[in-house]
C-alpha positions, 0 to 999 in steps of 0.5 A: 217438250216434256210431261212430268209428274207434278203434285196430284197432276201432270205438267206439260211443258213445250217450248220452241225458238221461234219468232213468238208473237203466238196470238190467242185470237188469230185462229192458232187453236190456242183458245180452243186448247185454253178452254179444254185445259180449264174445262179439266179443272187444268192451269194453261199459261202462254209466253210467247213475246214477239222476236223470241220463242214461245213457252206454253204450260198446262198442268192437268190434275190426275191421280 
C-alpha cells in the first residue's frame, strides 16, 4: 500500500498477488468504496483480472 501526494490530492494505491477476479457485485464492499471515492469528487479504478493479482487506486483531491 502506499499513499502519496499526487497534484492537488492523494493517490492511494494497493495491491496484492493474490488470485484476482475481484467482482464489484459480489457483496466484496468494492461498490460501496466506488460510490464514497466519487461522492469526494475522487477517481477509483479496480484491475484485478482472474489468476493474477488485484490493483485498486483512488486519488482524493485535498489541498
Amino acid at each position: 500500500m502506499t499513499v502519496e501526494r499526487e497534484g492537488v490530492g492523494l493517490a492511494i494505491k494497493v495491491c496484492d498477488d493474490g488470485i484476482g477476479g475481484a467482482d464489484p457485485l459480489g457483496g466484496s464492499g468494492i461498490v460501496g468504496l466506488r460510490d464514497r471515492v466519487r461522492a469526494l469528487d475522487g477517481r477509483f479504478r479496480l484491475d484485478s483480472p482472474p489468476g493474477h493479482g488485484t490493483k485498486l487506486e483512488v486519488w482524493l483531491p485535498c489541498e
